[in-house]
C-alpha positions as CSV (number, residue, x, y, z in Angstrom):
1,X,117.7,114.3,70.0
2,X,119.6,111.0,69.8
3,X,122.9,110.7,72.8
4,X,126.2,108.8,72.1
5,X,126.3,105.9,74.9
6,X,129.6,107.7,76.0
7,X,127.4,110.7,76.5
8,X,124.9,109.0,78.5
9,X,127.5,107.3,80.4
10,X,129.3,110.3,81.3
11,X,126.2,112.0,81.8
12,X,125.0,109.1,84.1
13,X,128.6,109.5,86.7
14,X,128.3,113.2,86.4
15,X,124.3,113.2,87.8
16,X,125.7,110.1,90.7
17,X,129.1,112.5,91.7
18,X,126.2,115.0,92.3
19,X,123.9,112.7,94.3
20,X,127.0,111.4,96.3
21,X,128.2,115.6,97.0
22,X,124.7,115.9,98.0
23,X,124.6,112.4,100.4
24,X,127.5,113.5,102.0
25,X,126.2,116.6,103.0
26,X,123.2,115.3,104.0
27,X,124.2,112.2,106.2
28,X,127.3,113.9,107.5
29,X,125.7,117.4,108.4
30,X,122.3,117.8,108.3
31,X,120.9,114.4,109.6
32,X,124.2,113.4,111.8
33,X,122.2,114.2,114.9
34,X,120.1,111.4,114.0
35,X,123.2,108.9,113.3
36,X,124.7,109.9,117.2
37,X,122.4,108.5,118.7
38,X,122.1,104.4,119.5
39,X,119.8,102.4,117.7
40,X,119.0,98.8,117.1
41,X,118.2,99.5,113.6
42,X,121.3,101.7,112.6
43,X,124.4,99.7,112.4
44,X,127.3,100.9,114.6
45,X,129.0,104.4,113.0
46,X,132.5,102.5,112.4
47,X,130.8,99.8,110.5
48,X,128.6,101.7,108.2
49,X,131.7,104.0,107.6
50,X,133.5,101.0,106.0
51,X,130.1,100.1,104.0
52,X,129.4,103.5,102.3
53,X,130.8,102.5,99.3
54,X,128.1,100.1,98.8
55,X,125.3,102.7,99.6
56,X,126.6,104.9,96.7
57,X,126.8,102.4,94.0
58,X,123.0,101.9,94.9
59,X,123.2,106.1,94.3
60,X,125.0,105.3,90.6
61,X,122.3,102.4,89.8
62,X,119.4,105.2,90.8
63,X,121.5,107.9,88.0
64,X,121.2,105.0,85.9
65,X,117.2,104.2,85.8
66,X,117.1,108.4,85.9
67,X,119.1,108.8,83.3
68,X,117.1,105.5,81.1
69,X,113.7,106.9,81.6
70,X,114.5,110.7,81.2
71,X,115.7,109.3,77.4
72,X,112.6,107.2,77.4
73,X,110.6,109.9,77.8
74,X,112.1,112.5,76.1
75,X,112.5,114.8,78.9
76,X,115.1,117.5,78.5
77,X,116.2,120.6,80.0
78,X,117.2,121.3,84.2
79,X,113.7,122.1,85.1
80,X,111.8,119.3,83.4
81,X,114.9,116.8,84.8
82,X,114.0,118.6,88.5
83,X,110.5,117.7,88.3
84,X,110.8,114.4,87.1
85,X,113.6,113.4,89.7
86,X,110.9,114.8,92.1
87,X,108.4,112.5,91.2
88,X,110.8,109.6,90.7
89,X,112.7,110.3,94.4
90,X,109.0,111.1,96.2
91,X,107.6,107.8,94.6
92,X,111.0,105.4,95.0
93,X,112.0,106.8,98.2
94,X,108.2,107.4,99.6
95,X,107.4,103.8,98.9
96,X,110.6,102.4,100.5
97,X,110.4,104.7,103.6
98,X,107.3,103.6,104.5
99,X,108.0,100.0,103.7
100,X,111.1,100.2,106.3
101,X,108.3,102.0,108.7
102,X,106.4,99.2,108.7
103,X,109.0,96.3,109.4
104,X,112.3,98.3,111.6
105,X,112.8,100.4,114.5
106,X,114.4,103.5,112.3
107,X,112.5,106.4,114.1
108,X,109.7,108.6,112.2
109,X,112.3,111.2,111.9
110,X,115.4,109.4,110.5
111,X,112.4,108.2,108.1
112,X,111.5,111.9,107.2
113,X,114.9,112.7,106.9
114,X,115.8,110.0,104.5
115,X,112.8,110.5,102.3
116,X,113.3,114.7,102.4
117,X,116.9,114.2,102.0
118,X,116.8,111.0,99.5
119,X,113.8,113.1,96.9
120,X,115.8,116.2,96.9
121,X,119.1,114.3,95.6
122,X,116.9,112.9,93.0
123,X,115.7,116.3,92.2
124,X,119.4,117.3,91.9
125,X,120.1,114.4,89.8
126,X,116.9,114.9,87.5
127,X,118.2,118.4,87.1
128,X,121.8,117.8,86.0
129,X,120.4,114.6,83.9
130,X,117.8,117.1,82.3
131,X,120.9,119.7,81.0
132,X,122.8,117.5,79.7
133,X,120.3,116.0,77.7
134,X,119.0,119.3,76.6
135,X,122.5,120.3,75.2
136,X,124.5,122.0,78.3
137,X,128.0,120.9,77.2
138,X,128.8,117.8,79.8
139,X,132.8,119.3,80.7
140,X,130.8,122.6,82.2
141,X,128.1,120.6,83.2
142,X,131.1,118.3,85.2
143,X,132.2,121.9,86.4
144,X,129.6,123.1,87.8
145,X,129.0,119.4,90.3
146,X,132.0,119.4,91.1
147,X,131.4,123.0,92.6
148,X,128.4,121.8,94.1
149,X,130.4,118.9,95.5
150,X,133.6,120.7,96.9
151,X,130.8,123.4,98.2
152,X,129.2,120.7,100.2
153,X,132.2,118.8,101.9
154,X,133.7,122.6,102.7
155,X,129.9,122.8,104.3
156,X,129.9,119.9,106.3
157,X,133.2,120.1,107.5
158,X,132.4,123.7,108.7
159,X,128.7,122.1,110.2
160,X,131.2,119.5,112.4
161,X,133.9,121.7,113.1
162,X,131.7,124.6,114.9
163,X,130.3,121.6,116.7
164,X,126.9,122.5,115.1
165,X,126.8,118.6,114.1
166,X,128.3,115.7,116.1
167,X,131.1,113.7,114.5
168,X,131.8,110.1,114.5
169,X,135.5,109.8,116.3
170,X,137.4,107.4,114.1
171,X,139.8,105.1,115.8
């Protein structure tokens, strides 16, 4: 099945929104126990506030290879798209995770936690790459993310304000 470049392209912003709900959930909630704490490898928490933007346009050029080799390769449909984006995060983020373990001081688990959290985002993105290539119309398909995203801030905001998760104090 042949895909309009708007298609892809819309396709391709709708499996980074995803990635970037996910991030935020991630980073903000479940691994912000590891961010509280000082490090010489972590850059101070008001600084990489101001740099996030730059950490999810590498998420969008990520939905962009995902998207490029799912077409490649024919590969349609959520569960074929999840086990692909598995593969593709355990490989991408497995390699760089243990290429930053061998040259920084980020601890063993802020490693874990980037290459758990990092693979399952893929996974996510493989999975909302793989419907829309297999048909799923891409306004429900935009729908249903932006559930998943408005599900995940309403989660981390709840994580930080029981006090479950520490929070960065912004100036």
């Amino acid at each position: 099945m042949t895909h309009s470049k708007r298609h892809l392209l819309f396709m391709t912003l709708i499996a980074w929104l995803a990635m970037i709900g996910f991030d935020f959930l991630l980073h903000a909630g479940l691994l912000a126990r590891l961010y509280s704490e000082p490090s010489p490898f972590l850059l101070p928490p008001m600084t990489a506030l101001k740099l996030i933007p730059i950490g999810y346009l590498s998420f969008l050029l990520l939905s962009v290879l995902l998207v490029w080799l799912m077409v490649r390769l024919n590969l349609a449909g959520w569960r074929r798209g999840a086990l692909f984006g598995l593969g593709l995060g355990g490989l991408t983020w497995g390699a760089f995770v243990l290429g930053l373990g061998s040259i920084s001081t980020a601890s063993l688990p802020l490693l874990l936690g980037w290459f758990n959290g990092q693979t399952l985002e893929m996974v996510l993105a493989g999975a909302v790459v793989g419907s829309g290539l297999a048909g799923m119309r891409l306004r429900r398909l935009f729908g249903i993310v932006l559930i998943f995203v408005g599900v995940a801030v309403i989660l981390t905001i709840l994580l930080q304000s029981f006090g479950v998760v520490p929070t960065t104090r912004i100036p």
